[in-house]
Every structure is written in structure tokens, then in C-alpha cells.
N, C-alpha and C positions, 0 to 999 in steps of 0.2 A: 314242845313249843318253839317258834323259829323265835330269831336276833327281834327280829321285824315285830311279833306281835309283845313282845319281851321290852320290844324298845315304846310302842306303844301303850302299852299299856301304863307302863313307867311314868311316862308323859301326862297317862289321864291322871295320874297319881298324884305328878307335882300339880299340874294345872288345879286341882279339886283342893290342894293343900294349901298353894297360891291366894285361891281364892276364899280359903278359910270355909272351905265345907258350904258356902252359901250359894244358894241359887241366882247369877246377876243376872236375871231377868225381874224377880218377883221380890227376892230378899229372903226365903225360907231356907232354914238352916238343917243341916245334918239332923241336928237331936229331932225335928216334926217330921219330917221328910226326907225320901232317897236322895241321895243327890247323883247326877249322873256326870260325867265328864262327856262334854259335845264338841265334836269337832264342826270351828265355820267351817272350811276348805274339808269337804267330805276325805276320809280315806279311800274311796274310790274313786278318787282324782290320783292316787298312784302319789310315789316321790316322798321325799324323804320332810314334807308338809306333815304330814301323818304323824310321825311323834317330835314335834314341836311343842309345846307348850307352851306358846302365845295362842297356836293355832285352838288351841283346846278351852275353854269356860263351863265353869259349872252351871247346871242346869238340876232344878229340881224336875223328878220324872214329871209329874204333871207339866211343866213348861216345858218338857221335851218332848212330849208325847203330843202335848198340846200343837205343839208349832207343825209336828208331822215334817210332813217332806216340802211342806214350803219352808224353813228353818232350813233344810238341807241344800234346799236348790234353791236360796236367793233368803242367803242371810242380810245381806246387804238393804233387803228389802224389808227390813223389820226394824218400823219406827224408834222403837225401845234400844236396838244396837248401835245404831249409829247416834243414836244421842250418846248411848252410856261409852263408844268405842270409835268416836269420830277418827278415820282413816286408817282403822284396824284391816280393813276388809283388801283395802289398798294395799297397804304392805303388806298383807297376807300374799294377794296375788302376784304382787313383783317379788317373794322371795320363790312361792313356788315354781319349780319345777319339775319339769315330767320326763324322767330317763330311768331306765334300768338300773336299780338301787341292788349293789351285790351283799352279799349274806355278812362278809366283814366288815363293810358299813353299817350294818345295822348294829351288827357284835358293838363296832365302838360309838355308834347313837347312843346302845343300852348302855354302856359301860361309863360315859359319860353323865348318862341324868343321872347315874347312882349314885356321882359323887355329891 
């Protein structure tokens, strides 16, 4: 497994922890339901956005599944988010950016959320 998915996934880990295993869309918890960790700013927007943990909110699978690829491609656009994350979506997009992320930055991404 590379730095990169090492440091992601790390991320979905505290993100899911952060948010205390609870779905913030609907409110269902770990014990009734999966919970998934969802990235706003998709991981195929590239850049080191991908294992943040702002970037990242728990999501029960049915509200992840539920939301499909509009959740993906225009979180922004989901009444429930911006009530519950008013100007999340914003500083999301002014921290991301999009360059060539090398394998020792990820090494200290991961090494980082582990502390």
C-alpha cells in the first residue's frame, strides 16, 4: 500500500472519529449503521485535499449511496451541507490544490495524522 492511500485512509479514520462514528447528514450512528467516511473535494481532484480531515464527514452508507454522484460532483449543492457547514465548501476550495504530490510527502501526511 503506498504513503498516499496510507495517509488517506488515516484521514478517513480520524474524520469518522472526529465526528464520533455519526452520520452528519441524518444523525445515525456506528452501532445501527456503516458509517462511511466521504470526501467533499472528491480524491480524484488529485493533491494532497485527499487526506485532510476537514475535507473528509461521516456519512451513513445509505446517505452516501443515497446522495450518489451528485454528493460527489456538487456538495456544495446539498441543502442539508451548507446549513450544517456554512463556508466549508469555500475553504475547502482555497486550500486545495492541484500539483504533483511526491511519495515523501505523503510518508509525512501519514506520519503526521498518526500522531
Amino acid at each position: 500500500m503506498t504513503f498516499r492511500q496510507k495517509a488517506i485512509d488515516q484521514a478517513k479514520q480520524r474524520a469518522k472519529e472526529r465526528d464520533n462514528f455519526t452520520c452528519q447528514k441524518c444523525g445515525a450512528t456506528g452501532e445501527y449503521k456503516q458509517i462511511h467516511a466521504s470526501h467533499i473535494i472528491p480524491v480524484k481532484a488529485k493533491g494532497v485535499i485527499a487526506a485532510d480531515p476537514e475535507n473528509i464527514i461521516a456519512l451513513c452508507a445509505g446517505c452516501h449511496r443515497w446522495a450518489g454522484d451528485s454528493w460527489h460532483e456538487d456538495p456544495k449543492g446539498q441543502d442539508w451541507f451548507d446549513k450544517k457547514f456554512p463556508g466549508l465548501y469555500k475553504k475547502l476550495k482555497q486550500k486545495h490544490e492541484v500539483r504533483p504530490v511526491k511519495e515523501y510527502e505523503w510518508k509525512e501526511i501519514y506520519n503526521n495524522l498518526r500522531r
